[in-house]
Z-matrix of the N, CA and C atoms (Angstrom, degrees):
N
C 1 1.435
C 2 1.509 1 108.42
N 3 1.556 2 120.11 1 161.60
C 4 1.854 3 116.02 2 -147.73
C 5 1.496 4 70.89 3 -167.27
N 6 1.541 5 99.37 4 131.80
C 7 1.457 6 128.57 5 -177.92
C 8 1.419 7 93.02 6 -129.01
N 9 1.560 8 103.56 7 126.09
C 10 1.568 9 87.87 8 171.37
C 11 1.495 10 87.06 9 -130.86
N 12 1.566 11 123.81 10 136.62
C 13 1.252 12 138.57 11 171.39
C 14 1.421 13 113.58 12 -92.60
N 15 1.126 14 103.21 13 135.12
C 16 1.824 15 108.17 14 173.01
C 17 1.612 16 112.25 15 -143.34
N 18 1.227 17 92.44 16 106.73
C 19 1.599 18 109.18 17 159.78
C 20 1.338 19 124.37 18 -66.21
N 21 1.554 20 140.75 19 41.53
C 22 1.562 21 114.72 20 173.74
C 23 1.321 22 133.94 21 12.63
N 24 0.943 23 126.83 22 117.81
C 25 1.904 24 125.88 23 171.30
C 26 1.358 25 120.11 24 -67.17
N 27 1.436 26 98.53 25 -15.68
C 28 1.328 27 94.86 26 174.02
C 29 1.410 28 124.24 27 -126.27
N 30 1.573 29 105.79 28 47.25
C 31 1.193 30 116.36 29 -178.48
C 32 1.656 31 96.03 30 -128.56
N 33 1.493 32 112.64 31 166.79
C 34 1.563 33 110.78 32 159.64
C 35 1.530 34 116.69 33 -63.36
N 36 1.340 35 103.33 34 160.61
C 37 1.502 36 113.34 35 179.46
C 38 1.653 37 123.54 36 -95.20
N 39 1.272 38 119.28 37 66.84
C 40 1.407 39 125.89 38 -177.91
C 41 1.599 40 116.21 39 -13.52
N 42 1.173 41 145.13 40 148.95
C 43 1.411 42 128.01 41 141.43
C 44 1.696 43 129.17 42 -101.91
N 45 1.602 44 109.00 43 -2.49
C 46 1.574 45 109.96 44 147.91
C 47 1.134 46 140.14 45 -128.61
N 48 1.483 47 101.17 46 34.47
C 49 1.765 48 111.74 47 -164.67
C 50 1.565 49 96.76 48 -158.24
N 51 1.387 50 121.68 49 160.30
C 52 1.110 51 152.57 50 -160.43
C 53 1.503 52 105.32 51 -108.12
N 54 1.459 53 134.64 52 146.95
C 55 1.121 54 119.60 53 166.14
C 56 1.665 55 115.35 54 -103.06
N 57 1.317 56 109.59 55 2.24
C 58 1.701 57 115.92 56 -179.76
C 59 1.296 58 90.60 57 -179.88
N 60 1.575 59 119.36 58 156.37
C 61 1.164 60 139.47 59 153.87
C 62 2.020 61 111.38 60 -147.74
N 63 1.204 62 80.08 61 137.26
C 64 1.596 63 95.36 62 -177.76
C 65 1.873 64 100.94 63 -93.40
N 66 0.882 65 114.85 64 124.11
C 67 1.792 66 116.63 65 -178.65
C 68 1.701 67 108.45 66 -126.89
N 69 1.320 68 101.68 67 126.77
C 70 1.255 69 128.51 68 178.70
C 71 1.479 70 112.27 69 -96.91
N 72 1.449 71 133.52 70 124.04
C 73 1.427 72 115.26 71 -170.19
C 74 1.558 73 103.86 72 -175.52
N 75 1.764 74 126.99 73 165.75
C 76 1.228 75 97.23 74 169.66
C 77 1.674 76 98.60 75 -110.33
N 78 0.896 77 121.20 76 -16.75
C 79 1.743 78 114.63 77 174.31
C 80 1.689 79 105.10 78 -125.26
N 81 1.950 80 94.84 79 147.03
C 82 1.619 81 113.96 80 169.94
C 83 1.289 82 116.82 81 -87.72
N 84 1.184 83 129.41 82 133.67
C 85 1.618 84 127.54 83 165.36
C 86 1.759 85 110.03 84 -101.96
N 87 0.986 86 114.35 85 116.76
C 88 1.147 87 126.98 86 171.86
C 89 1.518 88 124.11 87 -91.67
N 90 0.883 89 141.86 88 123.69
C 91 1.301 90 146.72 89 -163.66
C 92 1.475 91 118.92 90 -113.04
N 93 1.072 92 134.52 91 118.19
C 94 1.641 93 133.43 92 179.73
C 95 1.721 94 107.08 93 -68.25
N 96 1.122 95 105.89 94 146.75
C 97 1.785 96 108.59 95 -179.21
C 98 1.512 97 112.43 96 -57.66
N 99 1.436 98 114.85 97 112.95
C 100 1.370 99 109.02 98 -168.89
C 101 1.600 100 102.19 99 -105.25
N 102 1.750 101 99.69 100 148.62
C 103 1.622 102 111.71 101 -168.92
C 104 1.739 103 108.78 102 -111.46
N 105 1.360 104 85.26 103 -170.28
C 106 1.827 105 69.16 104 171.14
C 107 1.095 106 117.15 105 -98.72
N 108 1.212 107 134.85 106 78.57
C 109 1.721 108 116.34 107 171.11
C 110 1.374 109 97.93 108 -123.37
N 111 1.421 110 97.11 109 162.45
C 112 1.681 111 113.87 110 -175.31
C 113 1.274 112 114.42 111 -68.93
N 114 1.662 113 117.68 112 -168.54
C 115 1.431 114 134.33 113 165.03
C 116 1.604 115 111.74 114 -42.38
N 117 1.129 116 98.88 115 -46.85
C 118 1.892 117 128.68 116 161.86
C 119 1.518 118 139.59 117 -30.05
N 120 1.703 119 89.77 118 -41.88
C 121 1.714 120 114.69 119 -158.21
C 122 1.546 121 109.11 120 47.25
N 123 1.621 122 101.97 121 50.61
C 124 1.109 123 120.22 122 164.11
C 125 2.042 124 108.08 123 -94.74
N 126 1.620 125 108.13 124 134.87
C 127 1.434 126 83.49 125 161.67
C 128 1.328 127 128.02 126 -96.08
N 129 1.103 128 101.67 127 143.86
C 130 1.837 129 120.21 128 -166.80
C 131 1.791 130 96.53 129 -77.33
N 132 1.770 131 116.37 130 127.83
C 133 1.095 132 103.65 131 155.69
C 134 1.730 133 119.07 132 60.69
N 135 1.439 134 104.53 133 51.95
C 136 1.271 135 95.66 134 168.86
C 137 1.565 136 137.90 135 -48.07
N 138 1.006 137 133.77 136 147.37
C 139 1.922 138 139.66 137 -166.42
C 140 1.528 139 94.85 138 17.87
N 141 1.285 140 111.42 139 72.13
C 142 1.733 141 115.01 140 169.17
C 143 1.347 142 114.67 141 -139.79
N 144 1.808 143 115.56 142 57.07
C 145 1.068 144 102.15 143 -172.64
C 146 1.525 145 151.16 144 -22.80
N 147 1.526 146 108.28 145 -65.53
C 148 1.426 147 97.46 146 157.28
C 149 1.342 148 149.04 147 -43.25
N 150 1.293 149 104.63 148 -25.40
C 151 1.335 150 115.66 149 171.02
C 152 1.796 151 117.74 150 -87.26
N 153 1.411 152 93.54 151 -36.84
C 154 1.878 153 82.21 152 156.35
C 155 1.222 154 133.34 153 -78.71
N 156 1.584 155 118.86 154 -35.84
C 157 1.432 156 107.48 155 155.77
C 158 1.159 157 138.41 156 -68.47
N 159 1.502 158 124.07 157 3.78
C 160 1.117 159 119.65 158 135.34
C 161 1.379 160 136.62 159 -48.57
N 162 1.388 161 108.45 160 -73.62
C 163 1.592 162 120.08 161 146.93
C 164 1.550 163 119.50 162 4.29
N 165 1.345 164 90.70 163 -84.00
C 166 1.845 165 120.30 164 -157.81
C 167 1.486 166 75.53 165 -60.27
N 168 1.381 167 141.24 166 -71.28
C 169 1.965 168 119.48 167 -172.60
C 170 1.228 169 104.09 168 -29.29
N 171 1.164 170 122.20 169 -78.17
C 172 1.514 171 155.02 170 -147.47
C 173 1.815 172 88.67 171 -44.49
N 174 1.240 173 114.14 172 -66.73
C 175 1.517 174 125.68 173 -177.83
C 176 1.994 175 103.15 174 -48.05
N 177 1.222 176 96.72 175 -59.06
C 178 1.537 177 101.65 176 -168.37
C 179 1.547 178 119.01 177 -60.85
N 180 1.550 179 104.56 178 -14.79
C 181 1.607 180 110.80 179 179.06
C 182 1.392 181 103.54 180 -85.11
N 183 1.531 182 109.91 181 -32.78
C 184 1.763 183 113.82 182 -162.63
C 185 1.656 184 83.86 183 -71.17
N 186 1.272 185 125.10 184 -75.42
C 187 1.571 186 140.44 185 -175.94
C 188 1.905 187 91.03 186 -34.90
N 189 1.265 188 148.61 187 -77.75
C 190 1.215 189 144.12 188 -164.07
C 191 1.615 190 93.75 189 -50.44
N 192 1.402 191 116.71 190 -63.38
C 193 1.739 192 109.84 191 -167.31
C 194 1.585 193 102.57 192 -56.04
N 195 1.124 194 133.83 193 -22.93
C 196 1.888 195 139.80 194 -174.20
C 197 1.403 196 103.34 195 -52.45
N 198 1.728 197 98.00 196 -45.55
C 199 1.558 198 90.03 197 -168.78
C 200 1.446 199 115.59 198 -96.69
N 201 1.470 200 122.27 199 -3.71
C 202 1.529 201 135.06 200 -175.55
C 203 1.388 202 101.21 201 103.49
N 204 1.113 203 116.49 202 2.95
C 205 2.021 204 107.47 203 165.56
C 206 1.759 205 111.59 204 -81.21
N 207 1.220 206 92.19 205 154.89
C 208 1.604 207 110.32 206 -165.19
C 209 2.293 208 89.84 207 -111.83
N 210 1.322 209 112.95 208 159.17
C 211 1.243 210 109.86 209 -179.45
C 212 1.453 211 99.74 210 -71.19
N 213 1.604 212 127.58 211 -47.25
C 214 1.385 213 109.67 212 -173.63
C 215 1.513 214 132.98 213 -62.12
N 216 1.464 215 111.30 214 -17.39
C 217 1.728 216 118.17 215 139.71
C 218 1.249 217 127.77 216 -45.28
N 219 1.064 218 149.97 217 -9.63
C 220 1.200 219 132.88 218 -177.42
C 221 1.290 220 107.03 219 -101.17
N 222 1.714 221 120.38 220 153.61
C 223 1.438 222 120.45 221 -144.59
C 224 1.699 223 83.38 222 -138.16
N 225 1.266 224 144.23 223 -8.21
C 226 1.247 225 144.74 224 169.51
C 227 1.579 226 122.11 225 -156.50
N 228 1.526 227 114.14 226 135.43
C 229 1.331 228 104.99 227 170.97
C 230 1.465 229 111.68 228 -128.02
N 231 1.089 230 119.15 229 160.76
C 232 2.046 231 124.32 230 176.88
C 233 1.132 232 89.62 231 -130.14
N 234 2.055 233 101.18 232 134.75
C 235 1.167 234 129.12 233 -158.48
C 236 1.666 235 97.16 234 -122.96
N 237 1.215 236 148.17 235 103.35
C 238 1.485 237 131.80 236 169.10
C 239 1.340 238 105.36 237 -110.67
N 240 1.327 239 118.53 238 140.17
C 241 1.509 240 127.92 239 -172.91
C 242 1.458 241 83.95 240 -142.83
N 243 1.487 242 100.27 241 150.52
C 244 1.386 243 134.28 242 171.55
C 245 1.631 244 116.26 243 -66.99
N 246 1.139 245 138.10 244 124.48
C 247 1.145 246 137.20 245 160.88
C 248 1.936 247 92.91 246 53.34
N 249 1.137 248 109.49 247 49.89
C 250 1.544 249 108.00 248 169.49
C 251 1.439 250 117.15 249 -67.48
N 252 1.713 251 93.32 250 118.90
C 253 2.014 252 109.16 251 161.88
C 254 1.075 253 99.67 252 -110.60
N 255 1.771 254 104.31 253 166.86
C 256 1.571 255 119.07 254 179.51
C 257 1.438 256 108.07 255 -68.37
N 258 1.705 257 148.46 256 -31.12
C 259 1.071 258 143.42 257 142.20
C 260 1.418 259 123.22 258 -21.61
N 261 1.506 260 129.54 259 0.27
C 262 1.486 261 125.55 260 -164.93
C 263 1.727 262 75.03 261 -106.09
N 264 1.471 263 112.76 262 -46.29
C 265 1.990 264 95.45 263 -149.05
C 266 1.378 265 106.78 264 -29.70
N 267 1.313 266 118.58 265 -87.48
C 268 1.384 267 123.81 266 -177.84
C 269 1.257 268 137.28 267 4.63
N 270 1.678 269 104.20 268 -50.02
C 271 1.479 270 131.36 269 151.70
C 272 1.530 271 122.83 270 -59.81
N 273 1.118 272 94.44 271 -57.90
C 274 1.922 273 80.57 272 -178.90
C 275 1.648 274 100.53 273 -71.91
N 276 1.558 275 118.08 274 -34.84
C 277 1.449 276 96.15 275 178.28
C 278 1.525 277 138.21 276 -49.27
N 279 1.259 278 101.35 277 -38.49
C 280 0.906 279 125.96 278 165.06
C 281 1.317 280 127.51 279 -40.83
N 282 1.605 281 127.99 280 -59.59
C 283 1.388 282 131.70 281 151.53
C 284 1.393 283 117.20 282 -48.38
N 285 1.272 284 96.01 283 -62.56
C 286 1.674 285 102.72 284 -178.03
C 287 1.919 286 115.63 285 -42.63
N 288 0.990 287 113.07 286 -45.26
C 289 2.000 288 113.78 287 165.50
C 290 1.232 289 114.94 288 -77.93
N 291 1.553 290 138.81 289 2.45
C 292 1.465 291 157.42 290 179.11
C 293 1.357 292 93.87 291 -78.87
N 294 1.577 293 117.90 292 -43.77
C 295 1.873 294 136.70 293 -171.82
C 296 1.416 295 119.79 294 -97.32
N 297 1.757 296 104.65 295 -35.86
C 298 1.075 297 99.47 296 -178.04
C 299 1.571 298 117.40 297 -136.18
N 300 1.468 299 125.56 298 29.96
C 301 1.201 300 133.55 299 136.32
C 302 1.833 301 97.20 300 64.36
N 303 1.432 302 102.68 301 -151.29
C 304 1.319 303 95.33 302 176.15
C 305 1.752 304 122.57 303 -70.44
N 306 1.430 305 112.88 304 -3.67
C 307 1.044 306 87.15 305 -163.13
C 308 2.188 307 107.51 306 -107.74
N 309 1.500 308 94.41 307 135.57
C 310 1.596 309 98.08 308 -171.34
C 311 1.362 310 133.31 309 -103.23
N 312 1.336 311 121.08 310 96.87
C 313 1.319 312 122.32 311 -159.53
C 314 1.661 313 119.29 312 -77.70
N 315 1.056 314 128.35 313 163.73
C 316 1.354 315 110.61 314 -177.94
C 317 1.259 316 115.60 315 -84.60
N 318 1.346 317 114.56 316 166.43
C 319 1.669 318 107.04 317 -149.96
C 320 1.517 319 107.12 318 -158.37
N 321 1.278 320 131.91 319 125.84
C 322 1.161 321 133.59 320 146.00
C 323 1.890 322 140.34 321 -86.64
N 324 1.203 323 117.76 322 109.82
C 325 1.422 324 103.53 323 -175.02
C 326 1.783 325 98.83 324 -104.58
N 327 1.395 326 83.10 325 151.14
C 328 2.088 327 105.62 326 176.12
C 329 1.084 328 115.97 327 -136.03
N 330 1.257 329 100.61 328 115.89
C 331 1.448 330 103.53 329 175.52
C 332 1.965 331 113.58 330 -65.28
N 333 1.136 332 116.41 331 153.41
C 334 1.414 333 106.85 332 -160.05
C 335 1.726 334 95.16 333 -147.78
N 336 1.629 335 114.47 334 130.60
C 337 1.732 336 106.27 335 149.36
C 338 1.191 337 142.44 336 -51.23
N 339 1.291 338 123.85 337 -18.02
C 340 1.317 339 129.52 338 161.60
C 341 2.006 340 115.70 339 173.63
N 342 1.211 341 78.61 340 153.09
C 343 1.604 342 63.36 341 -174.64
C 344 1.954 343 113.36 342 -111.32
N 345 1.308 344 111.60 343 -123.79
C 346 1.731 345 98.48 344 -160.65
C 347 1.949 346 106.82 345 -69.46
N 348 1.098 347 113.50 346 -30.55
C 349 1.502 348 102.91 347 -174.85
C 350 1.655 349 94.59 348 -149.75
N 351 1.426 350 119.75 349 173.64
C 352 1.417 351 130.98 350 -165.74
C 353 1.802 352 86.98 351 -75.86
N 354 1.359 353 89.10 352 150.44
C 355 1.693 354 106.50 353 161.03
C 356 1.577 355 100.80 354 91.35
N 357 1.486 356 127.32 355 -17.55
C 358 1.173 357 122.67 356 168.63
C 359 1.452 358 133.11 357 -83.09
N 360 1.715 359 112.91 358 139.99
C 361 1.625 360 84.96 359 -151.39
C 362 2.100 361 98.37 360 -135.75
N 363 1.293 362 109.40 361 12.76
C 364 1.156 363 131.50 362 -172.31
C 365 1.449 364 127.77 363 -170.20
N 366 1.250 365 124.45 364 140.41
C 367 1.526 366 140.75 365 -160.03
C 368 1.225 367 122.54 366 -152.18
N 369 0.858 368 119.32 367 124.77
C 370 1.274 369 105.12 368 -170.19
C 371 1.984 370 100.48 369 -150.37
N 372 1.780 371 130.11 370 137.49
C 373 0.878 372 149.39 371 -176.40
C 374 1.407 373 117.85 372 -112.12
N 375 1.027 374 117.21 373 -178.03
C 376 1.773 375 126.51 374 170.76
C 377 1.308 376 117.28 375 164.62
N 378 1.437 377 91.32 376 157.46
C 379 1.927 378 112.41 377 -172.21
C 380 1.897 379 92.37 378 -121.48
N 381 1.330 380 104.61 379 129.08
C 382 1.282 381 138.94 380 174.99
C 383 0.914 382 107.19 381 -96.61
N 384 2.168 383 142.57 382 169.87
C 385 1.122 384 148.36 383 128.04
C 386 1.447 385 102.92 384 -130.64
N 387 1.529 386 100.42 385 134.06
C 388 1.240 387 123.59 386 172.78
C 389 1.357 388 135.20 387 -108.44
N 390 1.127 389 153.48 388 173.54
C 391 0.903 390 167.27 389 149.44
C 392 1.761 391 126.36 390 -68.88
């Protein structure tokens, strides 16, 4: 599998996201939007962002390793946070390089009214290519 990253020159220069990647591969891993709940499908840390986006990585690496994807495979992620302000980046960045280190996939975040049940406050999905 062949990741090719491209920064535009004439775009800004992100520091945890990608602005395109071209992916070479013979299979996609798709990933369902993972939340915070435990081993349990307990939720972890109700309306505590940091502590669920911790989580929600934590989930999305176990779910990526399930299928034989590695985090530096993945070529897109969707980010939904609850009542999202610009005071959250920091926070999800933060998790989000906990999972995915140097490498930055392209990414959409949405701010959202709520998501599957009360107390949840972030989600986040992704598409992999593998080998």
């Amino acid at each position: 599998m062949a990741l090719e990253i491209i920064q535009p020159e004439d775009l800004d220069r992100p520091k945890t996201y990608s602005h395109v990647i071209v992916a070479t591969g013979t299979r996609m891993v798709f990933i369902a939007g993972q939340m915070s709940d435990d081993l349990d499908g307990n939720l972890v840390a109700p309306d505590d962002l940091p502590a669920q986006a911790g989580q929600v990585f934590t989930n999305l690496g176990r779910a990526l390793a399930a299928a034989g994807a590695r985090p530096d495979q993945v070529t897109k992620i969707g980010i939904y946070v609850v009542d999202h302000r610009r005071e959250y980046l920091p926070i999800i960045e933060e998790a989000r390089v906990a999972l995915f280190g140097d490498h930055r996939p392209t990414d959409t975040l949405i701010g959202v009214e709520r998501l599957a049940a009360p107390g949840y406050v972030i989600e986040v999905d992704a598409i992999a290519v593998v080998d």
